[in-house]
Steps between C-alpha positions, in 0.01 A plus 500: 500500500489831298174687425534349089541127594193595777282656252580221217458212733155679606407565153595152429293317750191763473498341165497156587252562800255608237585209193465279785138618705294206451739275599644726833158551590239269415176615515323163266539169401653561178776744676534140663563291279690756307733525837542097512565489132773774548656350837495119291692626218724715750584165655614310133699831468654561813823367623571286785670820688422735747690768305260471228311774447126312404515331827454836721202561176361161591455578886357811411233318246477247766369732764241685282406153400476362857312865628222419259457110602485631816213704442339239336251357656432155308890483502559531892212226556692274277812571653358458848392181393774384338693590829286288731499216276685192590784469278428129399110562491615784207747292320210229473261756400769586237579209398134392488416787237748382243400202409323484230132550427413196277251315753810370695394555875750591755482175721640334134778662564559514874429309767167558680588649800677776353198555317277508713756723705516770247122515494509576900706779386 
C-alpha cells in the first residue's frame, strides 16, 4: 500500500472513529440504545453476504454493545438467570406474561399443573 492510500485510509477511518464515539465506546444508556438502534437498522440494510461491508460494521457495533452489557451489572444477573433457567420453565413464564390482563387468570388458560409449575419457578 503506498504512503497516499495509507494516509487517506487513516484519515478516512480517524473520521469515522470520531462520527461514531458513542456508539464504539459506550460510556451510557443512551450510547446504548443509540448502538442497538444503529446495529437494527444495519441489519434491514445489510446483505445476506460476508463480502458486505456493514457486516464487519455490525461485529464491530456488536462488541462495543456486548463490552457494555458485560459491565452491566443488572444485565449479567439477568443473563445469569436466564442461563440457569429451565428452558420450558422460561417458555411458560413467557408464555404466561402474554396473555392478556383483563381479569383472565392463567389456570383459564392452562392447565393447573403448569401453573402451579411456573409459580415454583
Amino acid at each position: 500500500m503506498s504512503t497516499i492510500q495509507s494516509k487517506a485510509l487513516t484519515d478516512s477511518f480517524r473520521a469515522f472513529a470520531s462520527q461514531a464515539s458513542p456508539i464504539l465506546h459506550i460510556h451510557t444508556n443512551e450510547d446504548y440504545e443509540e448502538a442497538l438502534e444503529f446495529v437494527e437498522y444495519l441489519f434491514d440494510l445489510a446483505e445476506d453476504s460476508e463480502n458486505d461491508p456493514l457486516n464487519d460494521l455490525i461485529t464491530i457495533i456488536s462488541r462495543s454493545i456486548e463490552e457494555y452489557e458485560s459491565n452491566q451489572q443488572e444485565l449479567v444477573k439477568f443473563e445469569q438467570e436466564a442461563q440457569a433457567m429451565d428452558p420450558s420453565i422460561s417458555m411458560l413464564r413467557t408464555l404466561l406474561n402474554q396473555l392478556p390482563n383483563g381479569g383472565c387468570s392463567p389456570k383459564r388458560f392452562i392447565p393447573s399443573f403448569l401453573a402451579s409449575a411456573a409459580k415454583q419457578a
